[in-house]
PDB file of N, H, CA, C and O in Angstrom:
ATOM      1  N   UNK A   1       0.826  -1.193   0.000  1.00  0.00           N
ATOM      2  CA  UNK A   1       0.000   0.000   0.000  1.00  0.00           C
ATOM      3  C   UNK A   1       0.872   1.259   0.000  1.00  0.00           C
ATOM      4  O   UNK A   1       0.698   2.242  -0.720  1.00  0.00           O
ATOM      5  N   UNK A   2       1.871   1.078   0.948  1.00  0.00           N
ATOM      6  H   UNK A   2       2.013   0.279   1.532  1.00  0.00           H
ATOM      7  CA  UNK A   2       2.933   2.303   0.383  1.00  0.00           C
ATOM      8  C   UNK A   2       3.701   2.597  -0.458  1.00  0.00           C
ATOM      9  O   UNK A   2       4.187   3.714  -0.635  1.00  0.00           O
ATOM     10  N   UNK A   3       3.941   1.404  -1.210  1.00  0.00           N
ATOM     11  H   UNK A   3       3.547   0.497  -1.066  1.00  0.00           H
ATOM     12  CA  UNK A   3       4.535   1.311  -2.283  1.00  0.00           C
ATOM     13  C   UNK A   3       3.260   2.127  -3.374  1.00  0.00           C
ATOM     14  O   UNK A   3       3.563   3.012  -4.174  1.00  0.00           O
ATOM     15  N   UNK A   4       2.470   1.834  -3.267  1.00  0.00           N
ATOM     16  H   UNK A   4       2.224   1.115  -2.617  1.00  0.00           H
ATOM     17  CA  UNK A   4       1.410   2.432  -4.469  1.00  0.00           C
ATOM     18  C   UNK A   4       1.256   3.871  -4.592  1.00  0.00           C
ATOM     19  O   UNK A   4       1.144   4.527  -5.627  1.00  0.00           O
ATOM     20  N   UNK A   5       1.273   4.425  -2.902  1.00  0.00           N
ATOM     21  H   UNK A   5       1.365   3.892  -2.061  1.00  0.00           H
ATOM     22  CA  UNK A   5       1.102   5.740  -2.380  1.00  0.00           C
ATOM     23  C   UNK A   5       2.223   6.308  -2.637  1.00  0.00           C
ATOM     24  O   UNK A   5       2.118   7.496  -2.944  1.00  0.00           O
ATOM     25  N   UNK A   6       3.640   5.723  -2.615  1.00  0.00           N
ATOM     26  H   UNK A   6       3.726   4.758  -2.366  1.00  0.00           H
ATOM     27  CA  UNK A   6       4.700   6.648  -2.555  1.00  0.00           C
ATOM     28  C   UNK A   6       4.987   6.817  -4.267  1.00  0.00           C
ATOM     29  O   UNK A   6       5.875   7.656  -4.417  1.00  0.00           O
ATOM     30  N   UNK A   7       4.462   6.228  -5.695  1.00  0.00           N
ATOM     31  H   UNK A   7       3.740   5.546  -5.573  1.00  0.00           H
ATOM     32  CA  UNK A   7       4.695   6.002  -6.820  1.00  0.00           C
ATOM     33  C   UNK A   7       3.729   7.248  -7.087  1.00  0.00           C
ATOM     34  O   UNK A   7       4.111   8.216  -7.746  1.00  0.00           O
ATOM     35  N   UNK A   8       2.552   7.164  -6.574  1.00  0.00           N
ATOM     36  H   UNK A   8       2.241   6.378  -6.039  1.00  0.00           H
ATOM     37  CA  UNK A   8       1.393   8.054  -6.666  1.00  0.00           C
ATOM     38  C   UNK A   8       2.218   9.714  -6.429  1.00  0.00           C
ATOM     39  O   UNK A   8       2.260  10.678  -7.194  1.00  0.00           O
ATOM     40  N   UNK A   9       2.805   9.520  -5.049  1.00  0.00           N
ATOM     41  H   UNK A   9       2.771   8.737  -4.428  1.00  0.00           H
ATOM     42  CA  UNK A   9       2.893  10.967  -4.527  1.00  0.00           C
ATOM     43  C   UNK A   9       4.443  11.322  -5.590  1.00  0.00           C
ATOM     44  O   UNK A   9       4.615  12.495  -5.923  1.00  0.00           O
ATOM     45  N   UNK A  10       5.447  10.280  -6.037  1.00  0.00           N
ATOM     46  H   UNK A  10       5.308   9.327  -5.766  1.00  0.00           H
ATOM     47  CA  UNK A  10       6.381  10.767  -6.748  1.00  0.00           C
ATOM     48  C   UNK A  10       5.576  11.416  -8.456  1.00  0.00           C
ATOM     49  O   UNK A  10       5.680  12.540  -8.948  1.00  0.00           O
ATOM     50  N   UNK A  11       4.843  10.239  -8.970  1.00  0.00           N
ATOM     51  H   UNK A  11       4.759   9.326  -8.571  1.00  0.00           H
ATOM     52  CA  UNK A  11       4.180  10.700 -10.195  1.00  0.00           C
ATOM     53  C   UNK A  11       3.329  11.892 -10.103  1.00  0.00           C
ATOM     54  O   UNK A  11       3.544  12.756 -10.953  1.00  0.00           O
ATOM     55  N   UNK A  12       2.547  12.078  -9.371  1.00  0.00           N
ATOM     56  H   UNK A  12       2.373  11.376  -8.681  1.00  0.00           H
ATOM     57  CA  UNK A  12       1.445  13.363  -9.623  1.00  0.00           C
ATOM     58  C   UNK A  12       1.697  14.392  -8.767  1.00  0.00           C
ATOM     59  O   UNK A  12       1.302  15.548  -8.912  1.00  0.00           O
ATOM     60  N   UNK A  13       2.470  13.891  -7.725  1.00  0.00           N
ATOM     61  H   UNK A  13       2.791  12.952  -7.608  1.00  0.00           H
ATOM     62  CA  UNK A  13       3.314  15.338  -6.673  1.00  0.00           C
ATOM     63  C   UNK A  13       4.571  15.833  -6.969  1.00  0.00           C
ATOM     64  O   UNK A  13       4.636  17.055  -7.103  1.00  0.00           O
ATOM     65  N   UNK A  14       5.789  15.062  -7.132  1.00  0.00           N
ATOM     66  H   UNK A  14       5.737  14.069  -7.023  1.00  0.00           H
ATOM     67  CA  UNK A  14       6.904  15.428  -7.902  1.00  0.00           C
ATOM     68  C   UNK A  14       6.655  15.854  -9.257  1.00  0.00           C
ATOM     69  O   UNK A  14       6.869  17.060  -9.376  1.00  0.00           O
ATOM     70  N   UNK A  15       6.316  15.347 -10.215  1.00  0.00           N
ATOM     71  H   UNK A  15       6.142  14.367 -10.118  1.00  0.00           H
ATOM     72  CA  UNK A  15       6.538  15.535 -11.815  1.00  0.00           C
ATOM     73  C   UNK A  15       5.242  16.206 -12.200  1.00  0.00           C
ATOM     74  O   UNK A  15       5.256  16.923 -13.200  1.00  0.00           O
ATOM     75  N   UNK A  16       3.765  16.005 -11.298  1.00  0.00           N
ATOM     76  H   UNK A  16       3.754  15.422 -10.485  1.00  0.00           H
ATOM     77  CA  UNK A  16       2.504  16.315 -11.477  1.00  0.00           C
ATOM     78  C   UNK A  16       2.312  17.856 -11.424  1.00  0.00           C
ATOM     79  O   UNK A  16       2.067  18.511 -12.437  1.00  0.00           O
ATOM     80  N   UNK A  17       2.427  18.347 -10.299  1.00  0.00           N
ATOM     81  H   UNK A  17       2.626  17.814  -9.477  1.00  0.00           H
ATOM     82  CA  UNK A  17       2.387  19.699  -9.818  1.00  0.00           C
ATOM     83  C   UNK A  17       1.478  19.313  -8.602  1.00  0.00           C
ATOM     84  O   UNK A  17       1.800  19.998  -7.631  1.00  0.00           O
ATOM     85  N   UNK A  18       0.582  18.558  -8.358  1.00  0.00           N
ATOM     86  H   UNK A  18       0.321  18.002  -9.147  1.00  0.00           H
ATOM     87  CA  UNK A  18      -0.242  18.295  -7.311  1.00  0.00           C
ATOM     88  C   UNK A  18       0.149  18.671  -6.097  1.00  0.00           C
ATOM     89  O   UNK A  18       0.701  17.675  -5.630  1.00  0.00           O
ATOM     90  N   UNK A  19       0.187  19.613  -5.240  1.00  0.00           N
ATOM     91  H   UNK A  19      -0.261  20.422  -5.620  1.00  0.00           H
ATOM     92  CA  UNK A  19       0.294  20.057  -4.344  1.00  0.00           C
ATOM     93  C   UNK A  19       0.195  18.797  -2.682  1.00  0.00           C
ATOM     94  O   UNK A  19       0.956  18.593  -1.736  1.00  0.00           O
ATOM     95  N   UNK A  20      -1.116  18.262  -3.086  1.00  0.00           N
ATOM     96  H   UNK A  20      -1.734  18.427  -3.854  1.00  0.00           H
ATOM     97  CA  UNK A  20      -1.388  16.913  -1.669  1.00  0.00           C
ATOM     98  C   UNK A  20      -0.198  15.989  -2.324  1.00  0.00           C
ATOM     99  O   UNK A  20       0.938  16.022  -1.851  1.00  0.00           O
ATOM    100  N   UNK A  21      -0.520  15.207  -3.385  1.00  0.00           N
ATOM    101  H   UNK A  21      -1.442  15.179  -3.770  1.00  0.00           H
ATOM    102  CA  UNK A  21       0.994  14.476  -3.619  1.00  0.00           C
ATOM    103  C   UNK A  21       2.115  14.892  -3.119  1.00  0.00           C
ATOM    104  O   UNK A  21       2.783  14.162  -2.387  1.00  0.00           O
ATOM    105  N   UNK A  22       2.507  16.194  -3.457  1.00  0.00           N
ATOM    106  H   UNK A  22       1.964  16.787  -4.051  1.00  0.00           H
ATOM    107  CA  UNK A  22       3.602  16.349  -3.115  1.00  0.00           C
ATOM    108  C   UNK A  22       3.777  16.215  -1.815  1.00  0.00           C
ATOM    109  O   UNK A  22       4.653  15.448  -1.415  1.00  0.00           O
ATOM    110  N   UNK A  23       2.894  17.007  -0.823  1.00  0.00           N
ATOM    111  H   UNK A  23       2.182  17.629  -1.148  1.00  0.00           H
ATOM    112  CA  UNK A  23       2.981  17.116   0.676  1.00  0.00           C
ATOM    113  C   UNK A  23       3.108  15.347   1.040  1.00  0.00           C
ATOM    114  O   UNK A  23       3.982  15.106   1.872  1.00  0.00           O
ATOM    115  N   UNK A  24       2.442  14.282   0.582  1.00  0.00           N
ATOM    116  H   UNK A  24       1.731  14.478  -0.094  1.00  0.00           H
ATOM    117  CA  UNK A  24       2.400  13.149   0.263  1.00  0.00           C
ATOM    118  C   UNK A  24       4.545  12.946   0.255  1.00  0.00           C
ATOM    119  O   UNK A  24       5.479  12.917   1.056  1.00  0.00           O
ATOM    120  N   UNK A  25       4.317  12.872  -1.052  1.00  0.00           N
ATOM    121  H   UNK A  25       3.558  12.896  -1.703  1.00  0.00           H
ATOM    122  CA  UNK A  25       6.068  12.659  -1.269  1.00  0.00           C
ATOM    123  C   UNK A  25       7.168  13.082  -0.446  1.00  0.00           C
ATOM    124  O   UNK A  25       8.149  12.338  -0.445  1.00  0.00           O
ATOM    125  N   UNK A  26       7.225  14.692   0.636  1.00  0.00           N
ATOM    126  H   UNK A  26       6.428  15.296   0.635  1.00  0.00           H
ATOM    127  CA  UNK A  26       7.506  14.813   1.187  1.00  0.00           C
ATOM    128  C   UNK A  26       7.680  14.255   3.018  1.00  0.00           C
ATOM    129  O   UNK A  26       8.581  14.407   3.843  1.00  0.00           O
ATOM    130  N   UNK A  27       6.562  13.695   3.055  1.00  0.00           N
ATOM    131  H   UNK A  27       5.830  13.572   2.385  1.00  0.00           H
ATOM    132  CA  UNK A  27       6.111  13.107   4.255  1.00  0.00           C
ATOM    133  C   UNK A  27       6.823  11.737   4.063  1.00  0.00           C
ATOM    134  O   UNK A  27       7.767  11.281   4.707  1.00  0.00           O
ATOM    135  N   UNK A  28       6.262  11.288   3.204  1.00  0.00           N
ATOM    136  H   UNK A  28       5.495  11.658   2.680  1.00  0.00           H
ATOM    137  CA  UNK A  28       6.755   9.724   3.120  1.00  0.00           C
ATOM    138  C   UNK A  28       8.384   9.640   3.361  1.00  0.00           C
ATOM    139  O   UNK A  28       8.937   8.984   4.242  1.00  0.00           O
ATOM    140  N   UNK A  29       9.252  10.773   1.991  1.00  0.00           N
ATOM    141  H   UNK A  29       8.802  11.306   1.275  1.00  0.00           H
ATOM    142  CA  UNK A  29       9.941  10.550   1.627  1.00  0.00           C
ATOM    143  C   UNK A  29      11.027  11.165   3.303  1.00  0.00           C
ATOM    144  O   UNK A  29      12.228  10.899   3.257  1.00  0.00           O
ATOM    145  N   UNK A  30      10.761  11.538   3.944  1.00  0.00           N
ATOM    146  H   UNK A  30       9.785  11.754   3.980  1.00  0.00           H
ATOM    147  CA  UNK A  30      11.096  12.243   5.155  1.00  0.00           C
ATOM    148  C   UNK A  30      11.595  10.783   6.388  1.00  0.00           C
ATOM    149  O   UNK A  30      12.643  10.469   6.953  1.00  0.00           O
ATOM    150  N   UNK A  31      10.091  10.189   6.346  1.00  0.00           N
ATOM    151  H   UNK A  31       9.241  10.445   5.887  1.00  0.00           H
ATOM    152  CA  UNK A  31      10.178   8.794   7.223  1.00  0.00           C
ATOM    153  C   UNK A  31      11.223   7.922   6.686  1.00  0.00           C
ATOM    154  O   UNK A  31      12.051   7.418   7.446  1.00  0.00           O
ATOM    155  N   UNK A  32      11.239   7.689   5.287  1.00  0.00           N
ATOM    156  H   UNK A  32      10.567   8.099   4.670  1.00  0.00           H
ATOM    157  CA  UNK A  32      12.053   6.707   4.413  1.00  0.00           C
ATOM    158  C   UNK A  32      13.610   7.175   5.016  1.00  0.00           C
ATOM    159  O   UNK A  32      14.572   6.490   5.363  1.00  0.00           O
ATOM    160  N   UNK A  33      13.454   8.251   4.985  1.00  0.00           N
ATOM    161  H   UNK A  33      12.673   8.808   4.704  1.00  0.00           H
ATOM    162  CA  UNK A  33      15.134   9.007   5.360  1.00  0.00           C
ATOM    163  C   UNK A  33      15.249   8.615   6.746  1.00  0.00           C
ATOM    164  O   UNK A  33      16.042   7.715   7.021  1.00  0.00           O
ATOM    165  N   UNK A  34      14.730   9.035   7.442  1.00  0.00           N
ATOM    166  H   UNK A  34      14.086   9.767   7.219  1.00  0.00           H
ATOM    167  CA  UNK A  34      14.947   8.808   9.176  1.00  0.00           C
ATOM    168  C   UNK A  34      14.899   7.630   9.490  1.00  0.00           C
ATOM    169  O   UNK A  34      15.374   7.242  10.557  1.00  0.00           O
ATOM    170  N   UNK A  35      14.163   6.613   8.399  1.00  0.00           N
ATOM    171  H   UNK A  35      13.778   6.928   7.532  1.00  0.00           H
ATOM    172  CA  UNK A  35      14.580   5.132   8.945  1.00  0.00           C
ATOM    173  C   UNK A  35      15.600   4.371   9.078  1.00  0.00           C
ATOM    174  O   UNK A  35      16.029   3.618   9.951  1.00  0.00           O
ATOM    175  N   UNK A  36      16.126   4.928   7.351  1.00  0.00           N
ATOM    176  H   UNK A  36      15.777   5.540   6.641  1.00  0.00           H
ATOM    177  CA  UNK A  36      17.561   4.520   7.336  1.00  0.00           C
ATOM    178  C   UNK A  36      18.663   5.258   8.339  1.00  0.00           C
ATOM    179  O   UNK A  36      19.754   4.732   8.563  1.00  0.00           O
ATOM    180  N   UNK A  37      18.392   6.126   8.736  1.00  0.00           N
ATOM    181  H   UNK A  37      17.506   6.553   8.554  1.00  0.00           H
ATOM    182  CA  UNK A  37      19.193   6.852   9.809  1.00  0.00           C
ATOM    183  C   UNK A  37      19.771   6.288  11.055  1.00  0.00           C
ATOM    184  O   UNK A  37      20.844   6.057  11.613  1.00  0.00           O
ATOM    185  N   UNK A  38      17.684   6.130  11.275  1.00  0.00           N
ATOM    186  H   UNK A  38      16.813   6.318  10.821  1.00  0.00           H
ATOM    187  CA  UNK A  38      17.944   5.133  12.650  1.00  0.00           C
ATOM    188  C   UNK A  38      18.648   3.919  12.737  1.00  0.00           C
ATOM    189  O   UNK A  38      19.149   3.433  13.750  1.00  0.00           O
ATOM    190  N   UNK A  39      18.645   3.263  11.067  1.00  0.00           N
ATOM    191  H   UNK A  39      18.238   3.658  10.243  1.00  0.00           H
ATOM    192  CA  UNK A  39      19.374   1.848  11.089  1.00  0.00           C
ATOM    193  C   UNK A  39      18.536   0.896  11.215  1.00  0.00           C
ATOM    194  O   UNK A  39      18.995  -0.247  11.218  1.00  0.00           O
ATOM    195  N   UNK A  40      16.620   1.154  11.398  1.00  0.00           N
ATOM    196  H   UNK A  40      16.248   2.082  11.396  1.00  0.00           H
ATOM    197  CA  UNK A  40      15.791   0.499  11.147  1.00  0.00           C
ATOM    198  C   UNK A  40      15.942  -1.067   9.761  1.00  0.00           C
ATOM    199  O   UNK A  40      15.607  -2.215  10.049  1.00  0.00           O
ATOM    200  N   UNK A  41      16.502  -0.655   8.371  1.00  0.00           N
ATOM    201  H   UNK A  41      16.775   0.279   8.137  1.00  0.00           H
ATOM    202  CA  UNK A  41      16.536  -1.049   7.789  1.00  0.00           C
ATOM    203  C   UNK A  41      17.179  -2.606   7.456  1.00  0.00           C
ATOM    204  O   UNK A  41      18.334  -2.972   7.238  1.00  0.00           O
ATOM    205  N   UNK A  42      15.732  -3.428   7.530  1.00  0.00           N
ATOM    206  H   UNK A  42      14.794  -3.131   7.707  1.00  0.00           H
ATOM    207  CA  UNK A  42      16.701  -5.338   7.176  1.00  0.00           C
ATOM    208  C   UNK A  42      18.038  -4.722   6.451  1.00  0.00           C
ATOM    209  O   UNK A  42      18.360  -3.765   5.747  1.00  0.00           O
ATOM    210  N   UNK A  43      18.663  -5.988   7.129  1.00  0.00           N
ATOM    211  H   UNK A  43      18.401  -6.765   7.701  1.00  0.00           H
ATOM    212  CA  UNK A  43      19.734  -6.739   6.588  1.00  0.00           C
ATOM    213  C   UNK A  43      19.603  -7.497   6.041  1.00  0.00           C
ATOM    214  O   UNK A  43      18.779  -8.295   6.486  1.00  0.00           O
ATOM    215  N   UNK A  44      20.298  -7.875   4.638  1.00  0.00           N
ATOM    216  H   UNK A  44      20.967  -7.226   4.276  1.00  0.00           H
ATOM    217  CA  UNK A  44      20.034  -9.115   4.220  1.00  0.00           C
ATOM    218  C   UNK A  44      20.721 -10.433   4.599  1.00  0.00           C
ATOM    219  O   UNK A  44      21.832 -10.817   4.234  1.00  0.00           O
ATOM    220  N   UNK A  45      19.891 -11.018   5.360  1.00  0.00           N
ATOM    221  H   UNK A  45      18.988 -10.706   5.657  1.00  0.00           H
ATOM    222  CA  UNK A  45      20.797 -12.338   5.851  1.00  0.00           C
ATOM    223  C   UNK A  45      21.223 -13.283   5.365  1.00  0.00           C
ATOM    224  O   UNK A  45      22.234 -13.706   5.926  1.00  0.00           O
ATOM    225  N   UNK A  46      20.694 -14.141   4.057  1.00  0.00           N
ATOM    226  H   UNK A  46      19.872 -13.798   3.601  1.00  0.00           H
ATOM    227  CA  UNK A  46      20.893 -14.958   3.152  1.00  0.00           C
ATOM    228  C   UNK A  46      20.523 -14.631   1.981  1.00  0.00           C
ATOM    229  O   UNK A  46      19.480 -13.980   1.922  1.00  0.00           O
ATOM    230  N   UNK A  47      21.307 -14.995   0.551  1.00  0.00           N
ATOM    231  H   UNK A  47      22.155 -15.523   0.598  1.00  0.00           H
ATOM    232  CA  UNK A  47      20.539 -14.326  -0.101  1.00  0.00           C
ATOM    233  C   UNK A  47      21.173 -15.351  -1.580  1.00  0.00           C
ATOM    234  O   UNK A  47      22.312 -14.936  -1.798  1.00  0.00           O
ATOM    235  N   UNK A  48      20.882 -16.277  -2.409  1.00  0.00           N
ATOM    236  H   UNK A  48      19.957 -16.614  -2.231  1.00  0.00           H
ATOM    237  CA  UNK A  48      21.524 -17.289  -3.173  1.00  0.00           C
ATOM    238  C   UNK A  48      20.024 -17.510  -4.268  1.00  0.00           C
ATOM    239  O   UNK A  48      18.829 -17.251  -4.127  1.00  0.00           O
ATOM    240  N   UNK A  49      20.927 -18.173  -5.461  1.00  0.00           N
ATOM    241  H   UNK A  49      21.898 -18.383  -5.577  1.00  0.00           H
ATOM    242  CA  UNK A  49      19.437 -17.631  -6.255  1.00  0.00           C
ATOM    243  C   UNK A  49      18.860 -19.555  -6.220  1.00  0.00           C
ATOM    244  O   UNK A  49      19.757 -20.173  -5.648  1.00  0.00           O
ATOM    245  N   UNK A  50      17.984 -20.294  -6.546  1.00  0.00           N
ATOM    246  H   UNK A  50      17.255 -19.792  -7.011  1.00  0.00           H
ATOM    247  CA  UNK A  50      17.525 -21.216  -6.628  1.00  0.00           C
ATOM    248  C   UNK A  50      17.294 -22.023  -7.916  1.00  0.00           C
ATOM    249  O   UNK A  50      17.258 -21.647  -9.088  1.00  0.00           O
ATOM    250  N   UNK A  51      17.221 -22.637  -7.638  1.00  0.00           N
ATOM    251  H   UNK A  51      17.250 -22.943  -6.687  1.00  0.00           H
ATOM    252  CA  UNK A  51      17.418 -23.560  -9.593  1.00  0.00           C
ATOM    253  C   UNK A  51      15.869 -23.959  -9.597  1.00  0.00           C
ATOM    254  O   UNK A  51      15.224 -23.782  -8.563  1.00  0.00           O
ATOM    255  N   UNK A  52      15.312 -24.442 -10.629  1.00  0.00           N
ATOM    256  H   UNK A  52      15.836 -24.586 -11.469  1.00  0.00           H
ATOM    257  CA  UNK A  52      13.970 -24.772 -10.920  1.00  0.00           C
ATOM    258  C   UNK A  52      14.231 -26.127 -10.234  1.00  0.00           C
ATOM    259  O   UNK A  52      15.187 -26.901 -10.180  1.00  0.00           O
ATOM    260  N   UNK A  53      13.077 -26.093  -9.771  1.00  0.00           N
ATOM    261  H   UNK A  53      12.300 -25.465  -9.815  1.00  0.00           H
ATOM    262  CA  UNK A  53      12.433 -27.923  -8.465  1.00  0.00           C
ATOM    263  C   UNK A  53      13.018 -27.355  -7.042  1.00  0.00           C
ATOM    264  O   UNK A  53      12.388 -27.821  -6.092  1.00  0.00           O
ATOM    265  N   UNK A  54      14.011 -26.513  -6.691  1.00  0.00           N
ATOM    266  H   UNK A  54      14.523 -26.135  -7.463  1.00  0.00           H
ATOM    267  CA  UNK A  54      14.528 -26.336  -5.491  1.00  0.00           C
ATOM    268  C   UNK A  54      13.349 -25.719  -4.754  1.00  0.00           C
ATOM    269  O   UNK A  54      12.430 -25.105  -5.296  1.00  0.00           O
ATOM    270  N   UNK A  55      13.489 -25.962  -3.430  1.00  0.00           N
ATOM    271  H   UNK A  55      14.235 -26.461  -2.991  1.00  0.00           H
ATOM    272  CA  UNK A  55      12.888 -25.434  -2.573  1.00  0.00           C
ATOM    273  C   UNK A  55      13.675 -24.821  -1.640  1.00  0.00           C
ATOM    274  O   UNK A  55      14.789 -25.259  -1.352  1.00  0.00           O
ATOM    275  N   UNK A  56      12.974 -23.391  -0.907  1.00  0.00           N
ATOM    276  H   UNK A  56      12.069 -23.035  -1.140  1.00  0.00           H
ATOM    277  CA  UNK A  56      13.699 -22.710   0.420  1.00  0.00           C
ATOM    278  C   UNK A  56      12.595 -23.252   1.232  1.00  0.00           C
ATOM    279  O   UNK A  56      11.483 -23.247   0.705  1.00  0.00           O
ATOM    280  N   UNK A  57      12.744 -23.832   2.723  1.00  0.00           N
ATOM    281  H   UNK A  57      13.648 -23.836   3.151  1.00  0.00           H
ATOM    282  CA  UNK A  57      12.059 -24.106   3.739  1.00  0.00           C
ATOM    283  C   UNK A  57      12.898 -23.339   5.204  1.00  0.00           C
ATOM    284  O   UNK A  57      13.991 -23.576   5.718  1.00  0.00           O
ATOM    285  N   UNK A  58      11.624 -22.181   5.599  1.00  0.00           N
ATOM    286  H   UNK A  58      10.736 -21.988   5.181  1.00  0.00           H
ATOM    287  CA  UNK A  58      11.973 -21.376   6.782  1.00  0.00           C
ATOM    288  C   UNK A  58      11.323 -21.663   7.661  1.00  0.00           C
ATOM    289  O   UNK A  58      10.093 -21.622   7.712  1.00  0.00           O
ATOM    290  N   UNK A  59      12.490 -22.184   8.941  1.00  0.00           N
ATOM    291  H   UNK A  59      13.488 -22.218   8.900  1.00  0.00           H
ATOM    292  CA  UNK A  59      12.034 -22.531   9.810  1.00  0.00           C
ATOM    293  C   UNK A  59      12.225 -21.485  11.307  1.00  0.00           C
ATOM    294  O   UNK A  59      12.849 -20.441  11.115  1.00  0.00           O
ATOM    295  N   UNK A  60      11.659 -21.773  12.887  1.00  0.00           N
ATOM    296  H   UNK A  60      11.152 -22.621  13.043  1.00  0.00           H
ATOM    297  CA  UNK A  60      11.787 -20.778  13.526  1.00  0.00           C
ATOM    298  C   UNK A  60      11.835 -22.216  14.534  1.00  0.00           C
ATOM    299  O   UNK A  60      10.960 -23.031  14.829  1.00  0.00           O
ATOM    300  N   UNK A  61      13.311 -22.098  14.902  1.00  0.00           N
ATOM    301  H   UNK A  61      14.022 -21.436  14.662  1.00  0.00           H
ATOM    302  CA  UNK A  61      13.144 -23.172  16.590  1.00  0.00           C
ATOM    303  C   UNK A  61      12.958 -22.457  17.871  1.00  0.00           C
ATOM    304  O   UNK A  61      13.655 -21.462  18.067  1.00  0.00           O
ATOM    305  N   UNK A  62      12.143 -22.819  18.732  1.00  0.00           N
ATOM    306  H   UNK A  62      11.577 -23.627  18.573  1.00  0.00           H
ATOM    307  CA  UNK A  62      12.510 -21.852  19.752  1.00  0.00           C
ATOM    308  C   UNK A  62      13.620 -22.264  20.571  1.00  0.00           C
ATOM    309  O   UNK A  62      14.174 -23.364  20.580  1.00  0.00           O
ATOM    310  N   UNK A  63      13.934 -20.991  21.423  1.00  0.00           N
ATOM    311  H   UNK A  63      13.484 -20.098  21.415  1.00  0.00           H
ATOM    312  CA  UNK A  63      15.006 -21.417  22.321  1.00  0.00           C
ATOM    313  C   UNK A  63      14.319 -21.681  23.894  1.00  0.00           C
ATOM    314  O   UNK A  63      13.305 -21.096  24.273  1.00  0.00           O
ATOM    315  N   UNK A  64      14.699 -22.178  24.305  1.00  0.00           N
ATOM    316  H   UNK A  64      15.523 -22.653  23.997  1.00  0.00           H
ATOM    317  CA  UNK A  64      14.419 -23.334  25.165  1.00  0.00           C
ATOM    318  C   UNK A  64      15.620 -22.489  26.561  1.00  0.00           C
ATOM    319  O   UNK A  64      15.673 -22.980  27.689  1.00  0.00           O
ATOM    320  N   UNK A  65      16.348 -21.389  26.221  1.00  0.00           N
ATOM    321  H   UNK A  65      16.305 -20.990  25.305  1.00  0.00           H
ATOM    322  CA  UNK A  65      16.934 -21.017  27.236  1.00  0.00           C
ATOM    323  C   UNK A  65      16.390 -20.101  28.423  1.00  0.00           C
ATOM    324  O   UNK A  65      16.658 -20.001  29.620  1.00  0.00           O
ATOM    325  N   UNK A  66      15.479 -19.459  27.522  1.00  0.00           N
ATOM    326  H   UNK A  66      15.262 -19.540  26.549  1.00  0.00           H
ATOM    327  CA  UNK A  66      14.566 -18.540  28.193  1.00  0.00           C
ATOM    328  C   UNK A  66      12.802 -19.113  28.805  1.00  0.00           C
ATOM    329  O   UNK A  66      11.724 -18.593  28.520  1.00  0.00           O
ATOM    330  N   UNK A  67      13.103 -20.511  29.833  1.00  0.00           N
ATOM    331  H   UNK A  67      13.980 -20.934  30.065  1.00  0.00           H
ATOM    332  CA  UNK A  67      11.990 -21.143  30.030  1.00  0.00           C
ATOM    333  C   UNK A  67      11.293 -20.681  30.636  1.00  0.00           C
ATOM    334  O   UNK A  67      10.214 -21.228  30.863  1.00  0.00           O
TER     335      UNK A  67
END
Protein backbone atom coordinates (compact mmCIF):
# COMPACT_ATOMS: atom_id res chain seq x y z
CA UNK A 1 0.00 0.00 0.00
CA UNK A 2 2.93 2.30 0.38
CA UNK A 3 4.54 1.31 -2.28
CA UNK A 4 1.41 2.43 -4.47
CA UNK A 5 1.10 5.74 -2.38
CA UNK A 6 4.70 6.65 -2.55
CA UNK A 7 4.69 6.00 -6.82
CA UNK A 8 1.39 8.05 -6.67
CA UNK A 9 2.89 10.97 -4.53
CA UNK A 10 6.38 10.77 -6.75
CA UNK A 11 4.18 10.70 -10.20
CA UNK A 12 1.45 13.36 -9.62
CA UNK A 13 3.31 15.34 -6.67
CA UNK A 14 6.90 15.43 -7.90
CA UNK A 15 6.54 15.54 -11.81
CA UNK A 16 2.50 16.32 -11.48
CA UNK A 17 2.39 19.70 -9.82
CA UNK A 18 -0.24 18.30 -7.31
CA UNK A 19 0.29 20.06 -4.34
CA UNK A 20 -1.39 16.91 -1.67
CA UNK A 21 0.99 14.48 -3.62
CA UNK A 22 3.60 16.35 -3.11
CA UNK A 23 2.98 17.12 0.68
CA UNK A 24 2.40 13.15 0.26
CA UNK A 25 6.07 12.66 -1.27
CA UNK A 26 7.51 14.81 1.19
CA UNK A 27 6.11 13.11 4.26
CA UNK A 28 6.76 9.72 3.12
CA UNK A 29 9.94 10.55 1.63
CA UNK A 30 11.10 12.24 5.15
CA UNK A 31 10.18 8.79 7.22
CA UNK A 32 12.05 6.71 4.41
CA UNK A 33 15.13 9.01 5.36
CA UNK A 34 14.95 8.81 9.18
CA UNK A 35 14.58 5.13 8.95
CA UNK A 36 17.56 4.52 7.34
CA UNK A 37 19.19 6.85 9.81
CA UNK A 38 17.94 5.13 12.65
CA UNK A 39 19.37 1.85 11.09
CA UNK A 40 15.79 0.50 11.15
CA UNK A 41 16.54 -1.05 7.79
CA UNK A 42 16.70 -5.34 7.18
CA UNK A 43 19.73 -6.74 6.59
CA UNK A 44 20.03 -9.12 4.22
CA UNK A 45 20.80 -12.34 5.85
CA UNK A 46 20.89 -14.96 3.15
CA UNK A 47 20.54 -14.33 -0.10
CA UNK A 48 21.52 -17.29 -3.17
CA UNK A 49 19.44 -17.63 -6.25
CA UNK A 50 17.53 -21.22 -6.63
CA UNK A 51 17.42 -23.56 -9.59
CA UNK A 52 13.97 -24.77 -10.92
CA UNK A 53 12.43 -27.92 -8.46
CA UNK A 54 14.53 -26.34 -5.49
CA UNK A 55 12.89 -25.43 -2.57
CA UNK A 56 13.70 -22.71 0.42
CA UNK A 57 12.06 -24.11 3.74
CA UNK A 58 11.97 -21.38 6.78
CA UNK A 59 12.03 -22.53 9.81
CA UNK A 60 11.79 -20.78 13.53
CA UNK A 61 13.14 -23.17 16.59
CA UNK A 62 12.51 -21.85 19.75
CA UNK A 63 15.01 -21.42 22.32
CA UNK A 64 14.42 -23.33 25.16
CA UNK A 65 16.93 -21.02 27.24
CA UNK A 66 14.57 -18.54 28.19
CA UNK A 67 11.99 -21.14 30.03
Amino acid sequence: MVTFIWRNAVQKGLFGGNKRWATLFVVIGAAKVMRRLAGSVPDTVYCEPLEPGQALVITHLADETHG
